[in-house]
C-alpha positions in Angstrom: 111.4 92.3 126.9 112.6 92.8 130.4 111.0 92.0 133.7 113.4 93.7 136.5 112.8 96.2 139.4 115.1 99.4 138.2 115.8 102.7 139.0 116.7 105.1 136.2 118.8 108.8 136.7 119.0 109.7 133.1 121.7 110.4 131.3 124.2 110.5 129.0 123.4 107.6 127.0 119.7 109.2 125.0 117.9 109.4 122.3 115.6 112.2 121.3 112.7 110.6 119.2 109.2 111.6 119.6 107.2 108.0 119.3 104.9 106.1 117.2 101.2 107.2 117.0 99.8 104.4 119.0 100.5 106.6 121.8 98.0 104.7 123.9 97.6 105.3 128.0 96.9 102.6 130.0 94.7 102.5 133.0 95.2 105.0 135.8 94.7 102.1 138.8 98.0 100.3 136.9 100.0 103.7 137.2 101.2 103.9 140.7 102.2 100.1 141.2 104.2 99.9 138.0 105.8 103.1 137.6 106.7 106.8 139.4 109.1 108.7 139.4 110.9 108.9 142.9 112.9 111.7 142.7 114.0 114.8 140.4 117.7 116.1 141.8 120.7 118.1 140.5 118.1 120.7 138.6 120.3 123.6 137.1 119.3 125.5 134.5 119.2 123.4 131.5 120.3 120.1 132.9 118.3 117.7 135.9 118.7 114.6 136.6 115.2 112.1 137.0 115.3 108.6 139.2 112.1 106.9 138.2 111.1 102.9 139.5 109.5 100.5 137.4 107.5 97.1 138.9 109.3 94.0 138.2 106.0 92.8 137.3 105.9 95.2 134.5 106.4 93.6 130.7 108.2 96.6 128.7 109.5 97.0 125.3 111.6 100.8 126.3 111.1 103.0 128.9 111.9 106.8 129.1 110.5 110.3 130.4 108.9 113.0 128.5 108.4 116.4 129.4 107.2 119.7 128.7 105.7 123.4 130.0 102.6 122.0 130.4 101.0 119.2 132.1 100.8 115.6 130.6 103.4 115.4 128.4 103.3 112.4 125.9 105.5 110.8 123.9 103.9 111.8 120.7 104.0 115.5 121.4 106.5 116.4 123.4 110.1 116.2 124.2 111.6 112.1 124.9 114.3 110.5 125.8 114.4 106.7 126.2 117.0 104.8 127.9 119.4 102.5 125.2 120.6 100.7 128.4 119.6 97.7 130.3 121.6 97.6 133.8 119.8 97.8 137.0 120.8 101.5 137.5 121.3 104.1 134.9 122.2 107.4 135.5 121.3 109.7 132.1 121.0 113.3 132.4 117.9 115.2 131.1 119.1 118.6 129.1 117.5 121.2 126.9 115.5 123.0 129.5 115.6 127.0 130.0 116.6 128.8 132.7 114.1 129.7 135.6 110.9 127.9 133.8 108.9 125.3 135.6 108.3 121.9 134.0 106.4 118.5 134.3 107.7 115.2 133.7 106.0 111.6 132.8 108.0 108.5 133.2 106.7 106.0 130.5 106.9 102.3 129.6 105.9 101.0 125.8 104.2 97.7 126.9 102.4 95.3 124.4 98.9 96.9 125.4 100.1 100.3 124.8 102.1 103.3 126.9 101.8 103.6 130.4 102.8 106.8 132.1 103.6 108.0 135.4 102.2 110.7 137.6 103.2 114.2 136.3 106.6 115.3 138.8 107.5 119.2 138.4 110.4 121.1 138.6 111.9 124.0 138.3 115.2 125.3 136.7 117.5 127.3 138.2 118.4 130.7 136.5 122.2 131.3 135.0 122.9 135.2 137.2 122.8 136.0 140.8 123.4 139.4 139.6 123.7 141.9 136.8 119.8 141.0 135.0 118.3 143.8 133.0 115.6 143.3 130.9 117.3 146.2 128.4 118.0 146.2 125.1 121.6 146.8 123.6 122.6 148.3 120.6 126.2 148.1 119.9 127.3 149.9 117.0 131.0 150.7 117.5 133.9 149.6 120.0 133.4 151.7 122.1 129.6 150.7 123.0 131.0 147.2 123.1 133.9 148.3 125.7 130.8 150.4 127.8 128.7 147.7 128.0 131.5 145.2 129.1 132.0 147.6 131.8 128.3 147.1 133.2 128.8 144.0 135.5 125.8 142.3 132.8 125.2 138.4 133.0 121.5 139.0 131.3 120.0 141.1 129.0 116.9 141.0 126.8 117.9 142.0 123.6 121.9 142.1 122.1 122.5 143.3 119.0 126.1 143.9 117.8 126.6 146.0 114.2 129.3 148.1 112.9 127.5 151.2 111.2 130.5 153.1 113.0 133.6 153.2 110.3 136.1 155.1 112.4 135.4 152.6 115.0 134.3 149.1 114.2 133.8 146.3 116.0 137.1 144.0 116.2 136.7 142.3 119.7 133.9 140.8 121.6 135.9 140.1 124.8 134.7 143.0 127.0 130.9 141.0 126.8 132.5 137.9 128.1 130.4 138.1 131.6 127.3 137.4 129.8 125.5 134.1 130.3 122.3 134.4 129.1 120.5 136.8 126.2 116.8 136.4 124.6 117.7 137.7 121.4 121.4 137.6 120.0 122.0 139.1 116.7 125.5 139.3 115.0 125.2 141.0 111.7 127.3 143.4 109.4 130.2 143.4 110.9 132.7 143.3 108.2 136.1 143.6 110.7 134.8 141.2 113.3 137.1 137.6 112.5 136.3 136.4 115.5 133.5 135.3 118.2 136.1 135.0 121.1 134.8 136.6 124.1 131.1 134.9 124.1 132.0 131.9 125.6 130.0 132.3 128.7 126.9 132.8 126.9 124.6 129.4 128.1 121.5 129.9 127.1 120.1 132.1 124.0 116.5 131.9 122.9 117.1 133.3 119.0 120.4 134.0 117.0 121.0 135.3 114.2 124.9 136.0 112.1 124.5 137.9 109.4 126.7 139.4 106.8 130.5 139.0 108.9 132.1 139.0 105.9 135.6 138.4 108.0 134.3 135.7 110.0 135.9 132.1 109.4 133.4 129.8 111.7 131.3 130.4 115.2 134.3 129.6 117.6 133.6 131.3 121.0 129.7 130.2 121.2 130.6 126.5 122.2 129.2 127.7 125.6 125.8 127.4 124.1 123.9 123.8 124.8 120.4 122.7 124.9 118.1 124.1 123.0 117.5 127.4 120.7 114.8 128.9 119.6 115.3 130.0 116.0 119.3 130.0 114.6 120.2 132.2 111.3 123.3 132.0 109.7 123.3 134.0 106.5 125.4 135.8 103.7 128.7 135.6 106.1 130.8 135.3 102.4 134.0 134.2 104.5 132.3 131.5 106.7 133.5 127.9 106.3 132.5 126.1 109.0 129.6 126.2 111.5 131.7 124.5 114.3 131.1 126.2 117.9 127.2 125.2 117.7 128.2 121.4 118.3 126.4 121.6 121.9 123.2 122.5 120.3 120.6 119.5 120.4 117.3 121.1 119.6 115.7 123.6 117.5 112.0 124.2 119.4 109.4 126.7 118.5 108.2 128.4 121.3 105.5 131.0 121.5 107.8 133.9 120.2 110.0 131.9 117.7 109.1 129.1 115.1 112.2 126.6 115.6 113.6 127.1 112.6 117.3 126.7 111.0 118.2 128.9 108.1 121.5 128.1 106.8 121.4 130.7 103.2 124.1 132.7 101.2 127.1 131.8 102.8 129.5 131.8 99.5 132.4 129.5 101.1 130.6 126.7 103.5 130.7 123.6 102.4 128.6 121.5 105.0 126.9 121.5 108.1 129.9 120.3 110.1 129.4 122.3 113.2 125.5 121.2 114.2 126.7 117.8 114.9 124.8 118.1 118.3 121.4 118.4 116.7 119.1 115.7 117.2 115.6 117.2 116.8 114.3 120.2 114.4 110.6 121.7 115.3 109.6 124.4 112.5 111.4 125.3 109.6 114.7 124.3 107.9 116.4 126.1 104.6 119.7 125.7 103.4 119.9 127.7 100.1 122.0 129.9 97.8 125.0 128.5 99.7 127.6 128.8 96.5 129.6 126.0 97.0 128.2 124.0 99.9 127.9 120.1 98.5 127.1 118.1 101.9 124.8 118.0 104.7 127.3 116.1 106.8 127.9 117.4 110.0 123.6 116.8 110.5 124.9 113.0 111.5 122.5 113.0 114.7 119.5 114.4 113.3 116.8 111.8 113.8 113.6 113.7 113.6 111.9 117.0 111.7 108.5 117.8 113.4 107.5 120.6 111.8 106.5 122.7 108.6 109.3 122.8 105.1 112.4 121.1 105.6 114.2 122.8 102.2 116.9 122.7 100.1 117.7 124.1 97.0 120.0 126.0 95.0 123.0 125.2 96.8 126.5 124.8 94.9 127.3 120.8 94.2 125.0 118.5 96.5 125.0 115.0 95.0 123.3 113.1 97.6 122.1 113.5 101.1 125.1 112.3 102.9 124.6 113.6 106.5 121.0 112.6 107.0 121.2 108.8 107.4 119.8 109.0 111.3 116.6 110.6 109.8 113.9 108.9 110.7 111.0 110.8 110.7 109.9 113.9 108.4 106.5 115.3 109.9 106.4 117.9 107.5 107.6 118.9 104.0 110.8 117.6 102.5 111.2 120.2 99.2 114.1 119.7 96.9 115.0 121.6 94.1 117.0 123.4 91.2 120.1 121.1 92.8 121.3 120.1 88.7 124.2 117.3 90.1 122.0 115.7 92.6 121.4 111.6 92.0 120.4 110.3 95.1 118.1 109.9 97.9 119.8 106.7 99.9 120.7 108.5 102.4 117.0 108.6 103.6 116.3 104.8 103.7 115.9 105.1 107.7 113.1 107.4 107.1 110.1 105.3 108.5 107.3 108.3 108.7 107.1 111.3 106.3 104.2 112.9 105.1 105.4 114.7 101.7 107.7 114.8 99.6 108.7 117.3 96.6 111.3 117.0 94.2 111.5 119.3 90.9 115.0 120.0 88.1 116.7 117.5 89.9 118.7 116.9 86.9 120.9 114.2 87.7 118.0 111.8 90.1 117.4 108.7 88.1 115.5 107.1 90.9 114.0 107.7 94.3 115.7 104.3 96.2 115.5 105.7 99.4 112.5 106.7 100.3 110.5 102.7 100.2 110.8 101.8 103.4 108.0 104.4 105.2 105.9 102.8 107.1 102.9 101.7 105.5 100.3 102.9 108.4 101.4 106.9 106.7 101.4 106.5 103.3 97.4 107.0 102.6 99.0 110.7 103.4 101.9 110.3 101.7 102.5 113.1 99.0 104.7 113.2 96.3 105.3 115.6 94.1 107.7 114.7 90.7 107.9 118.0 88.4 110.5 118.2 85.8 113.0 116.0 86.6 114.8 115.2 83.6 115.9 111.7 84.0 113.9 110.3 86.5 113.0 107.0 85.0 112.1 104.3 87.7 110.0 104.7 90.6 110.3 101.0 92.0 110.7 102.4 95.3 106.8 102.4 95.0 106.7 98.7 95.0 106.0 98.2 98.4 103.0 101.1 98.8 99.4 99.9 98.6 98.0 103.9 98.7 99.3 107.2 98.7 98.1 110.8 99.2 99.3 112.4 96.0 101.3 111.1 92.9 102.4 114.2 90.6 104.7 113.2 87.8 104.7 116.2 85.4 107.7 116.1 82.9 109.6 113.5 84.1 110.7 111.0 81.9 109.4 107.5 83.5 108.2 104.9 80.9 107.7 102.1 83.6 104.6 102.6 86.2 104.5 99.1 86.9 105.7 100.1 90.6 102.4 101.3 91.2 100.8 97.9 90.5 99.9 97.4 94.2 98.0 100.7 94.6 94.3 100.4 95.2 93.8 104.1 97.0 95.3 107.7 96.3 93.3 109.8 98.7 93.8 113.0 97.1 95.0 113.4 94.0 96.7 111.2 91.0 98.1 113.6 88.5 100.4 112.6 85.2 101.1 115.4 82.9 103.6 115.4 80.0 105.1 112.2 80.5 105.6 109.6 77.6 103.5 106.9 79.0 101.5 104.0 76.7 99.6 102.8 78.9 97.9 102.8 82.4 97.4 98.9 82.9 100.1 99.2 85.7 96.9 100.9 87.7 94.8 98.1 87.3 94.2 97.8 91.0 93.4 101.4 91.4 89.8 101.2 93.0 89.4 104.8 94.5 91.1 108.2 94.1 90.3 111.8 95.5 90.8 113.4 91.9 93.0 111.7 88.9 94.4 114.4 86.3 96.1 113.1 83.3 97.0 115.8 80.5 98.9 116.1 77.5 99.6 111.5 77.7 100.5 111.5 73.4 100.8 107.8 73.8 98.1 106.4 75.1 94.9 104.8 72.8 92.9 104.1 75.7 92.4 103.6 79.5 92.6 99.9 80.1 93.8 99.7 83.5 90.9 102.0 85.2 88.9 99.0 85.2 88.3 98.6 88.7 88.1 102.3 89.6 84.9 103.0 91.7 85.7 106.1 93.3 86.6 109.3 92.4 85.7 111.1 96.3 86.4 114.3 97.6 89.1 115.2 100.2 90.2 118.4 101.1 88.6 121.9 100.2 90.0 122.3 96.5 86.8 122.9 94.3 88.9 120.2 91.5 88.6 117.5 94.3 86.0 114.7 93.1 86.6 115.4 88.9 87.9 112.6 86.9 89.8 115.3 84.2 91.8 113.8 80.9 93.1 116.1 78.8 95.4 116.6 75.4 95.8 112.9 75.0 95.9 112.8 71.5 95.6 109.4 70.3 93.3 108.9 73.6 90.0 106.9 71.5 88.8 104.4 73.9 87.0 105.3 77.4 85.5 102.0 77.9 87.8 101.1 80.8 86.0 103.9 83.5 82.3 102.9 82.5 82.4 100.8 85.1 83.1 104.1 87.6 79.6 105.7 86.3 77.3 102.5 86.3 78.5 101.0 89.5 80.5 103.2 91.7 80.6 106.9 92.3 82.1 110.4 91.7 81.3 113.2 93.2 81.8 116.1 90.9 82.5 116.4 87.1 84.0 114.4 84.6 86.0 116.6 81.6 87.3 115.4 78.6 88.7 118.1 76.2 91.3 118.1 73.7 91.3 114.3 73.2 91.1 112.4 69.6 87.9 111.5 71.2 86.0 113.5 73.7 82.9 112.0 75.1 80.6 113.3 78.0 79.5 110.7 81.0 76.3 110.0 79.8 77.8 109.2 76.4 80.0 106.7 78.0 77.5 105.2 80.3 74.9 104.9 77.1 77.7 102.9 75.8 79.3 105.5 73.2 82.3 105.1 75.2 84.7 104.7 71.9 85.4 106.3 68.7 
């Protein structure tokens, strides 16, 4: 800890990480003698520079600002940077703001009682054009409308859309639009003679772009003008494109109320990674990298530390064997989907991850294990979901080792024989599910005391349930009408109940038990008469 009087410009020296959910505010009489924010200065138009003072009597773990469009930002929701330096005066530049939009910044200090936060300071950006604004939309469809429009004196428009429907005269050069700074919505698409971006340099700030179908273009050279943040980016079916380099001053994807902060990287038949997005640091909405033919790595993603936001997916996607590229990651709010990716063995890459919420993996041919994903912290895993479908060699799941509950555990058709992993697991909130897996026994659940539904179907192996012994509670989460039911089906050598009598006589369930298709089938009464084997 540190106990100094500083002030703090920030700059170059960041990290963008939204923080922990003990986001706690201290009292508001402590705010103004321990820290403010004295001064906001150099404000352009995605780039401002904050000088805030904190108390030498103040006892801090990090410090930072957050801000955002609307008052009270917090560390938990909005955008953060914290300072990774400890001299008496820092200088660190804040960047990722928009042109011409007002926003409000907390200073913050992580202290051992919580988060204390500053007064909220505003500011206001500065717009990109003195001159030569239209709020027009542009079409251009030949050379011709791309030479007109370079004639205009434009620096920013609403909507630009560049595509070659015109065969006599297609678009070749974009260097007549090279006065443009700033466009809402940029769209690149079908442009089969265009090799080249050269002429959008001095394009800053762009709320959505899309490049689609350039089947000449090589890589996104001539939009390294870009920086900040984007809305939504597309890149898809450019069948030439090898390399995403010219986005690398791009640090955040952010959702906004017109976009959804999503990256789609799809179809594009001759890129190999994600070298190029380098600059990326935080993603808010949607990622999918698919269909790409013969992409095999996600390096280039090197300074990606968080995903806040819906499906992060990948899948069918030429030779990925691991997740090289992601080992910054360390939080996944949202859905981490992985499939139909037949050479893909590993999930190390991901061992920084300390806060995920769900996790799906199915035909995964080649994954053995999931050594990667154990070290989540153990304060989200009574959310944790994970979802195992038909991975054919998939055996060990000792990752598991260190988890006391989960959300959901689905393991259908994947081939793992040893569930002692699971031996410390007394809660899975929602749902416990084990279909067509060649497992003998369930002891390895023996400190399983409450569940929001368990499903086990088509289990050849197993004689009986020894190992439900201590299960009390089968509760309902959620609004699915199978929440609550205890449901074993198929098990075909399955003779002995005994083990869950216990669950009827002393503890609870709240909707039905089913057993059908078993060597022995009995109902709940029979099994709390006693008749609880065959």
């Amino acid at each position: 800890m540190k106990k100094f009087f500083i002030f703090l410009s920030f700059s170059l020296l960041i990290v963008f990480i939204s923080c922990s959910k003990d986001d706690e505010q201290m009292e508001d009489s402590q705010i103004e003698n321990s820290l403010k924010i004295v001064e906001i200065t150099d404000v352009l138009a995605s780039t401002a520079n904050v000088k805030i003072a904190v108390s030498n009597t103040l006892d801090f773990i990090e410090i930072g600002i957050c801000w955002s469009e609307g008052m009270n930002p917090r560390v938990d929701e909005n955008l953060t940077i914290y300072s990774n330096s400890q001299g008496p005066e820092q200088i660190v530049k804040l960047f990722g703001t928009s042109p011409e939009k007002k926003y409000y910044v907390r200073a913050f200090a992580k202290t051992p009682s919580g988060i204390l936060y500053s007064e909220n300071t505003s500011f206001t950006t500065q717009g990109l054009c003195s001159g030569g604004v239209t709020d027009q939309d542009f079409y251009l469809r030949s050379q011709a409308e791309v030479n007109k429009v370079g004639t205009m004196g434009l620096c920013s428009v609403n909507l630009l859309t560049i595509f070659s429907d015109n065969v006599d005269d297609p678009i070749v050069d974009l260097r007549p639009l090279s006065g443009i700074k700033q466009v809402n919505y940029l769209s690149i698409s079908n442009n089969n003679m265009l090799a080249s971006l050269t002429g959008l340099e001095s394009v800053i700030n762009v709320n959505y772009l899309g490049v689609f179908g350039n089947n000449s273009l090589a890589n996104l050279q001539g939009l390294e003008g870009l920086r900040g943040s984007l809305n939504e980016l597309n890149i898809s079916g450019n069948e030439k494109l090898t390399s995403l380099s010219g986005l690398e001053n791009i640090s955040l994807i952010v959702k906004d109320l017109d976009y959804n902060g999503s990256l789609f990287v799809t179809s594009n038949d001759s890129l190999e990674n994600m070298e190029g997005l380098n600059g990326i640091r935080e993603i808010f909405g949607t990622i999918n990298i698919s269909f790409n033919r013969i992409f095999h790595s996600l390096k280039g993603l090197d300074n990606f530390r968080k995903f806040d936001g819906e499906d992060f997916s990948i899948y069918s996607n030429g030779p990925i064997v691991n997740l090289s590229g992601l080992e910054s990651l360390e939080v996944i709010n949202g859905n981490f989907i992985m499939y139909d990716q037949e050479e893909f063995n590993s999930l190390t890459a991901l061992s920084n991850v300390t806060e995920a919420k769900y996790f799906y993996f199915r035909n995964l041919d080649n994954l053995t294990n999931l050594n990667g994903i154990g070290n989540i912290d153990t304060a989200y895993t009574d959310e944790l979901q994970f979802y195992l479908w038909q991975n054919q060699k998939l055996t060990d799941i000792s990752a598991f080792s260190n988890f006391s509950s989960l959300g959901v555990l689905s393991i259908i058709e994947s081939p793992v024989t040893d569930f002692t992993p699971l031996t410390n697991i007394t809660r899975i909130r929602y749902n416990l599910s084990i279909r067509n897996v060649d497992i003998s026994s369930l002891r390895s659940l023996s400190n399983l005391e409450s569940a929001g539904r368990i499903f086990l179907d088509n289990l050849t192996s197993i004689e009986n349930l020894e190992g439900l012994e201590g299960l009390r509670n089968i509760g309902m989460f959620g609004s699915s009408p199978q929440n609550g039911n205890l449901e074993i089906y198929q098990c075909k050598n399955l003779t002995n109940f005994c083990a869950i009598q216990g669950l009827f006589t002393e503890g609870t369930i709240d909707n039905d038990f089913v057993a059908n298709s078993n060597a022995y089938n009995p109902t709940q009464q029979d099994i709390v008469d006693g008749n609880c084997s065959q």
